[in-house]
C-alpha positions in Angstrom: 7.0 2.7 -45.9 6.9 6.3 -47.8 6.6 9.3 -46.3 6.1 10.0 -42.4 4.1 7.5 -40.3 2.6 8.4 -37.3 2.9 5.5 -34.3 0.4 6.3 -31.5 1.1 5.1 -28.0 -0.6 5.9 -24.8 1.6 8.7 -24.0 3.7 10.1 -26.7 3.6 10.2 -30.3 6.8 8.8 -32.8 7.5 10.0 -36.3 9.2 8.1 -38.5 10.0 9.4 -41.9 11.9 7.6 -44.4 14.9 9.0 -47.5 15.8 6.4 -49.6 18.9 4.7 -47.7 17.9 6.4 -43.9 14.7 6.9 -41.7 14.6 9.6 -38.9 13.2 9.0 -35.5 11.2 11.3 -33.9 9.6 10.9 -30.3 7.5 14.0 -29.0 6.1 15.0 -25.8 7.3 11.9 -24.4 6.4 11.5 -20.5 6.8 8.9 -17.6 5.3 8.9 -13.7 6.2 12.0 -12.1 8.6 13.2 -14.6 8.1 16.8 -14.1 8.2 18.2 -18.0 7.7 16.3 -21.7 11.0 14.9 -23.7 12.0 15.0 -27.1 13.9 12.4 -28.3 15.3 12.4 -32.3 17.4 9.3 -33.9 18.7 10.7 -37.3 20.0 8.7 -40.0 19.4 5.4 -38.8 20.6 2.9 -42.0 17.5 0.7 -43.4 18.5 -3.1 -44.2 16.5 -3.7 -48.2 14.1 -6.0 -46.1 11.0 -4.1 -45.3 10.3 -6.5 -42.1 13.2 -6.3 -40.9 13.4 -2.4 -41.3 9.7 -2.8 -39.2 11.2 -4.9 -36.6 14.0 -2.7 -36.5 11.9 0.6 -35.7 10.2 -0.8 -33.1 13.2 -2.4 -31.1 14.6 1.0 -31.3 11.9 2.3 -29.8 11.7 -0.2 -27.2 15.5 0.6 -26.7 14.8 4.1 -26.1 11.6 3.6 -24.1 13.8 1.5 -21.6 16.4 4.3 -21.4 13.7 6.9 -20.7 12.2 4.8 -17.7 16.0 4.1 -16.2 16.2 7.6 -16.5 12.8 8.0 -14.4 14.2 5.7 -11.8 17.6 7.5 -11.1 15.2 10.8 -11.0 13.0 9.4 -8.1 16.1 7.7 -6.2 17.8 11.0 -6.2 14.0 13.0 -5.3 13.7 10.6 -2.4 17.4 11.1 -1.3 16.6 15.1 -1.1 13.3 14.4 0.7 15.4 13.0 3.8 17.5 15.7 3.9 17.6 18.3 6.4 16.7 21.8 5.5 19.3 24.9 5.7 20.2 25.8 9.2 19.6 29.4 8.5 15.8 28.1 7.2 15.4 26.4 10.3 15.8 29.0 12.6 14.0 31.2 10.7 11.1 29.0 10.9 11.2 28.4 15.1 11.7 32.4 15.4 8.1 32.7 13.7 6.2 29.7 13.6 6.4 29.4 17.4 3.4 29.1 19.7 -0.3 29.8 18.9 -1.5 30.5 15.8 -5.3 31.1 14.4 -5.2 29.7 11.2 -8.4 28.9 8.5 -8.9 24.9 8.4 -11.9 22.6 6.4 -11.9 19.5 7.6 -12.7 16.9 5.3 -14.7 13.5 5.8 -15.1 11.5 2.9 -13.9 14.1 0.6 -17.3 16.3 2.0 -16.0 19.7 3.6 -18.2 19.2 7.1 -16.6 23.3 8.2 -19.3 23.6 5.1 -18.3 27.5 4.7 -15.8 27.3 1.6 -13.6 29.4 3.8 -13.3 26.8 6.3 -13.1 27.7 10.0 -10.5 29.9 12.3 -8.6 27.4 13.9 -6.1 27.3 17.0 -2.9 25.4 16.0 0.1 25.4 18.3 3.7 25.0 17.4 5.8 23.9 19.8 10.1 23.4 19.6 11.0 21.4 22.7 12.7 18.2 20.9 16.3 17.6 20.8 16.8 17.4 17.4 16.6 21.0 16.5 14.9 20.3 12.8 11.5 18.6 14.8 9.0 20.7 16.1 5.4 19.2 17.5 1.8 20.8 15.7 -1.4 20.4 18.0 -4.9 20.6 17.6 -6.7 21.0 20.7 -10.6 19.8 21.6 -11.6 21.1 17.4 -15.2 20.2 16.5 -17.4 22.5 14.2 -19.7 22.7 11.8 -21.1 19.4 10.9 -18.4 17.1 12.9 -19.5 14.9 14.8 -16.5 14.6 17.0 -14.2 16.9 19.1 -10.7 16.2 18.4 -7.4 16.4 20.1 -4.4 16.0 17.8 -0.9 16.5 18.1 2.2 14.9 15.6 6.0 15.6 15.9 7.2 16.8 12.0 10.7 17.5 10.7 11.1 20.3 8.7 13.5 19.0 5.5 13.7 20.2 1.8 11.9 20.2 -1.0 11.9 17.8 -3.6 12.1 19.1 -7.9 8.8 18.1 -8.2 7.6 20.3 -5.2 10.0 23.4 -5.7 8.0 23.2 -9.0 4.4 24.1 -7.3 6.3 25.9 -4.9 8.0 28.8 -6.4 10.5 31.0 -4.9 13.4 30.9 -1.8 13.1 30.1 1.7 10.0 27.5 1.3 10.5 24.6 3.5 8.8 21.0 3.8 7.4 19.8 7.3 6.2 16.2 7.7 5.4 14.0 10.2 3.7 10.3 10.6 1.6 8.2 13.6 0.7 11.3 15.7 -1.1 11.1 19.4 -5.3 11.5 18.6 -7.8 11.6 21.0 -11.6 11.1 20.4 -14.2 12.9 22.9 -10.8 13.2 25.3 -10.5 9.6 25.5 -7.1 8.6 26.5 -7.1 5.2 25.4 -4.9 4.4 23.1 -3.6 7.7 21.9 -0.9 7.0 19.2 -2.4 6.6 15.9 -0.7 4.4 13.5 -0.9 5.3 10.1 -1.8 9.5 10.7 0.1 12.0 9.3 1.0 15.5 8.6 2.5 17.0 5.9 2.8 20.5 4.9 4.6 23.6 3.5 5.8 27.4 4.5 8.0 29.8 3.6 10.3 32.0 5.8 10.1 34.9 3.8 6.2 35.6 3.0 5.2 33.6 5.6 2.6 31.8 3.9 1.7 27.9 4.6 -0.6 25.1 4.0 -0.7 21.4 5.5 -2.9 18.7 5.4 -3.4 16.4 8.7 -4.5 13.0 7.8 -6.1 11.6 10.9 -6.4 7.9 9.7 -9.4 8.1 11.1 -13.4 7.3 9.6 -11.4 9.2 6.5 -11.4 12.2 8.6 -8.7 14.9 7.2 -8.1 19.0 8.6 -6.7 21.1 5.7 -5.0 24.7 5.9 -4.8 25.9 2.3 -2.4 27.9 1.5 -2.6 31.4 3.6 -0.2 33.8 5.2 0.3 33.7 8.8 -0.8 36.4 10.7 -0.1 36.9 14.4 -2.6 39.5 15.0 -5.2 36.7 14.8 -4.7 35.3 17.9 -5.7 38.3 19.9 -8.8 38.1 18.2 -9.7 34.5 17.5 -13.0 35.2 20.2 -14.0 37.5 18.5 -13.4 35.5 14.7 -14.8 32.1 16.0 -18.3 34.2 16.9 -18.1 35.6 13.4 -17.7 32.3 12.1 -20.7 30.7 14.3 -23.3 33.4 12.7 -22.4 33.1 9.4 -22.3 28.9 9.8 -26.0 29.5 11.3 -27.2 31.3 8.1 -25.7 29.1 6.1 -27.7 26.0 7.9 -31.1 28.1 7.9 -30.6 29.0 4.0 -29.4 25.2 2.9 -32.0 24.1 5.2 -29.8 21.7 7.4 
């Protein structure tokens, strides 16, 4: 082996290049899972045996070697992630959160069925959502959706979930940028269908979302568990003056979802 020799693998490239007595090993943009950024890994001067399959063999088990220590590495990354995820958030975040994000709200929603956005306006739909602090863990608040049908649903839908509001993991203070961002999440909310009563709790439905105590900004996704039904608020800023006018907004909405049907013929 003379020169440099390029090993590709499905995700990351190793050089190897060879002096007369040494090689030097060179992994780049090396990348497991959810790692959240590329690394480099170098083994200089590694001493060659005068057997040329043995100094094969000998690459490759170091690489393996290396390989194993990056995934390890992976592992003790997601252990610790998921440890944070449990965690409470700051006191001082928590509060800040209940002093704002506290009663109704008109917020803009798509809901989603099948992946197909059946608000059909891009901008989705103004939507009551209620937040409600009346637990007795402090950290727990309850979001609600009451009697929300539009567009193209063909259901009306009652929804309510209890989430905790906790911190945010690496990989999330990545896409989320900046202080006083929090994490709420919640699992097997109360649903009903049509205002059926029977049955209420849904197993399996969920609600996980984001906001931040400074800009006020927010985004969650309910996950109704449900014919693939899904509500999504992207990420917007919370504005309490919209829930003086939310008549007013939803009429808006209905004329321009008319036109919309009368130009896409539907």
């Amino acid at each position: 082996m003379n020169g440099e020799e390029k090993i590709d693998a499905k995700d990351f490239t190793t050089k190897v290049s060879q002096s007369s007595s040494s090689i030097n090993l060179h992994i780049d943009a090396f990348k497991l899972g959810r790692m959240p950024g590329n690394v480099t890994i170098n083994a200089n001067n590694i001493v060659l045996n005068p057997n040329e399959t043995f100094k094969k063999n000998y690459i490759l088990m170091n690489i393996k070697y290396l390989l194993i220590f990056g995934f390890f590495m992976l592992l003790a990354s997601c252990s610790s992630d998921e440890n944070l995820e449990k965690k409470d958030a700051a006191e001082a975040l928590v509060t800040e959160t209940k002093n704002f994000l506290n009663g109704d709200f008109v917020l803009n929603t798509r809901v989603l069925m099948n992946g197909v956005n059946k608000t059909l306006l891009p901008k989705g739909c103004p939507t009551k959502v209620n937040f409600s602090w009346n637990k007795p863990n402090k950290n727990i608040f309850t979001i609600r959706l009451d009697e929300f049908t539009v567009g193209q649903m063909p259901l009306v839908i009652t929804f309510a979930c209890d989430a905790k509001i906790m911190q945010l993991t690496s990989w999330e203070k990545n896409e989320y940028k900046g202080d006083g961002w929090v994490k709420f999440q919640g699992v097997d909310g109360q649903l009903l269908i049509n205002n059926e009563t029977k049955n209420p709790v849904s197993k399996g439905s969920s609600v996980k979302g984001f906001y931040n105590v400074k800009t006020h900004e927010i985004n969650f996704i309910i996950d109704f568990n449900m014919m693939n039904v899904s509500s999504e608020c992207f990420l917007q800023i919370v504005d309490k003056s919209r829930t003086n006018n939310y008549e007013a907004e939803f009429k808006k909405f209905e004329e321009e979802l008319e036109a919309y049907k009368k130009e896409h013929g539907l």
